[in-house]
C-alpha positions in Angstrom: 37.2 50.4 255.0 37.9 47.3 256.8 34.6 46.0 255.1 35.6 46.8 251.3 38.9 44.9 251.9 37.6 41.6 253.1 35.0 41.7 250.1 37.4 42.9 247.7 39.5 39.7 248.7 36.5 37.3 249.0 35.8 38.5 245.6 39.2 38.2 244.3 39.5 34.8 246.1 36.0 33.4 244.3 36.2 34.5 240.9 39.7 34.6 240.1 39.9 30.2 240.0 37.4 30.5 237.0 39.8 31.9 234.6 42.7 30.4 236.2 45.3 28.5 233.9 47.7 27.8 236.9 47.6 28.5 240.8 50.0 28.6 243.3 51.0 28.9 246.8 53.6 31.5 247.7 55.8 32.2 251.0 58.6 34.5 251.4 60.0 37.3 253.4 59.4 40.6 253.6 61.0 43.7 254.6 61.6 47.6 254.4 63.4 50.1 256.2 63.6 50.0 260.4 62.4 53.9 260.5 59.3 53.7 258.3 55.3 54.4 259.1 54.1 51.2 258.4 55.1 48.6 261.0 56.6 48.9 264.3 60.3 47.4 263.6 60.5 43.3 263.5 60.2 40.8 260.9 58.0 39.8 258.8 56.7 37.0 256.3 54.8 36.6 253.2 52.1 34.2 252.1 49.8 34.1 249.2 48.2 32.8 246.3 48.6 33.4 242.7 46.1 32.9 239.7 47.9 32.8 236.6 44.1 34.1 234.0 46.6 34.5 230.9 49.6 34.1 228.8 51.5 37.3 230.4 49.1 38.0 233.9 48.5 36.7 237.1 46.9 38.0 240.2 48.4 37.7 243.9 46.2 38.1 246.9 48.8 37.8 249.6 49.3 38.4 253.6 52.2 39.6 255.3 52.5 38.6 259.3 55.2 39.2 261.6 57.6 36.7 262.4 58.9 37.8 265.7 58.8 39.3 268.2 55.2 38.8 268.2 53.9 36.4 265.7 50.6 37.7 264.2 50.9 41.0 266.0 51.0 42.9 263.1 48.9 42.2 259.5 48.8 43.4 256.4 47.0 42.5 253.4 47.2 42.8 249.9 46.3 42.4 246.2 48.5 43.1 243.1 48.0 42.5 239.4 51.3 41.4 237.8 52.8 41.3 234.3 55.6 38.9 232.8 58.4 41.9 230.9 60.3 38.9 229.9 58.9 35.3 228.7 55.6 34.0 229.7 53.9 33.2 232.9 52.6 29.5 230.3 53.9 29.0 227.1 51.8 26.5 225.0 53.2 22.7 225.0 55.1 23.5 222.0 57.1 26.2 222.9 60.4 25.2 225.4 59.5 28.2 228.4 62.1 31.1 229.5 63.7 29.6 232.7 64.4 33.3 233.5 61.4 36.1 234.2 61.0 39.5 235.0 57.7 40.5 236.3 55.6 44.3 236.7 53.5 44.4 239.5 50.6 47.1 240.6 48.8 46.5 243.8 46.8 47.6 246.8 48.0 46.9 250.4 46.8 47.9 253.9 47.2 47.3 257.4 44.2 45.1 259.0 45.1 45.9 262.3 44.4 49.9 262.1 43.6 50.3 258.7 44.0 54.4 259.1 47.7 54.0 260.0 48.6 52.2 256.8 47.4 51.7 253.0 47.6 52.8 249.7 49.1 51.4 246.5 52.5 50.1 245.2 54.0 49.3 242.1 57.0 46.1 242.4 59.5 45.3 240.1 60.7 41.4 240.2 63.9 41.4 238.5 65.1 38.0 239.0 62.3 35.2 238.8 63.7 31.7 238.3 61.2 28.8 237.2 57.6 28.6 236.1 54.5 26.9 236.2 56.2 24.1 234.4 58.7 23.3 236.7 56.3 23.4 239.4 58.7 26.0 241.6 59.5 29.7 240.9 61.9 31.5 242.8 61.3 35.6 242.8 64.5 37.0 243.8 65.3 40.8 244.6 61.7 42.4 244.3 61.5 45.9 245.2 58.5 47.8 245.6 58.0 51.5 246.2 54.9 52.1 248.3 52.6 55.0 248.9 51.1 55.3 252.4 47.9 58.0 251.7 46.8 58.5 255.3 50.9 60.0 255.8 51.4 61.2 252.7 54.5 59.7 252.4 56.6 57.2 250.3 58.2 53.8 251.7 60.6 51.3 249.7 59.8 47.4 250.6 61.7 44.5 249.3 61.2 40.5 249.3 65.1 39.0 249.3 62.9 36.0 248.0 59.2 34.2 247.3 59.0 30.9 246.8 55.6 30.0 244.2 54.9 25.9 244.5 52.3 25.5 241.5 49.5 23.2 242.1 
């Protein structure tokens, strides 16, 4: 298992630039309830890239680490496939772009530290995305994201209070 992920992100990684209109880095936090079955209790951080292929769709391949106690003690990784509800991830030249967004995402995350304990696919809903590609900056506020663990069976809510996208 621990195989298929590191291809599927090498993969993801090497063919997504070709098609790519914009890219950009992305850091934020992360977090979900203290009594969960994903991570021992501390807190965490997200980082990532994004590949924006068209008008409405982008592509995230991000990492999550823990902050403290233990920084890097626990992983998990991730890919998700996003779509832009309201305005467009780049509007041609012509057309003034929608300072406000709200994005659709469907993804695939897992831990990499004991990849039976954790993974399984989640859907996130980014209600509040400030900025764009053309102001270099995007701010996604508020995402929630409703996870499904398959190895427990179970459901967990996550949230990002915020991810900050720098466009390169």
């Amino acid at each position: 298992m621990r195989k298929r992920c590191l291809i599927g992100l090498i993969l993801l990684f090497s063919l997504s630039p070709l098609g790519a209109t914009k890219v950009a880095l992305s850091i934020g936090t992360w977090n979900l309830p203290a009594k969960n079955d994903v991570v021992a209790e501390a807190t965490f951080v997200q980082t990532g890239f994004l590949f924006s292929f068209a008008r409405r769709w982008e592509v995230e391949a991000f990492l999550i680490s823990e902050a403290t106690p233990q920084v890097g003690h626990q992983l998990l990784v991730g890919s998700a496939i996003t779509l832009a509800l309201l305005g467009v991830t780049d509007p041609p030249p012509e057309i003034v772009p929608s300072y406000l967004n709200l994005y659709l995402s469907l993804g695939f995350m897992g831990r990499l530290d004991s990849l039976d304990s954790a993974y399984g696919p989640f859907i996130r809903l980014s209600p509040l995305a400030v900025g764009g590609p053309r102001f270099k900056l995007r701010e996604r506020s508020l995402n929630f994201s409703l996870f499904y663990n398959i190895p427990h069976n179970s459901f967990t809510i996550f949230w990002n209070i915020f991810l900050l996208d720098f466009f390169i």
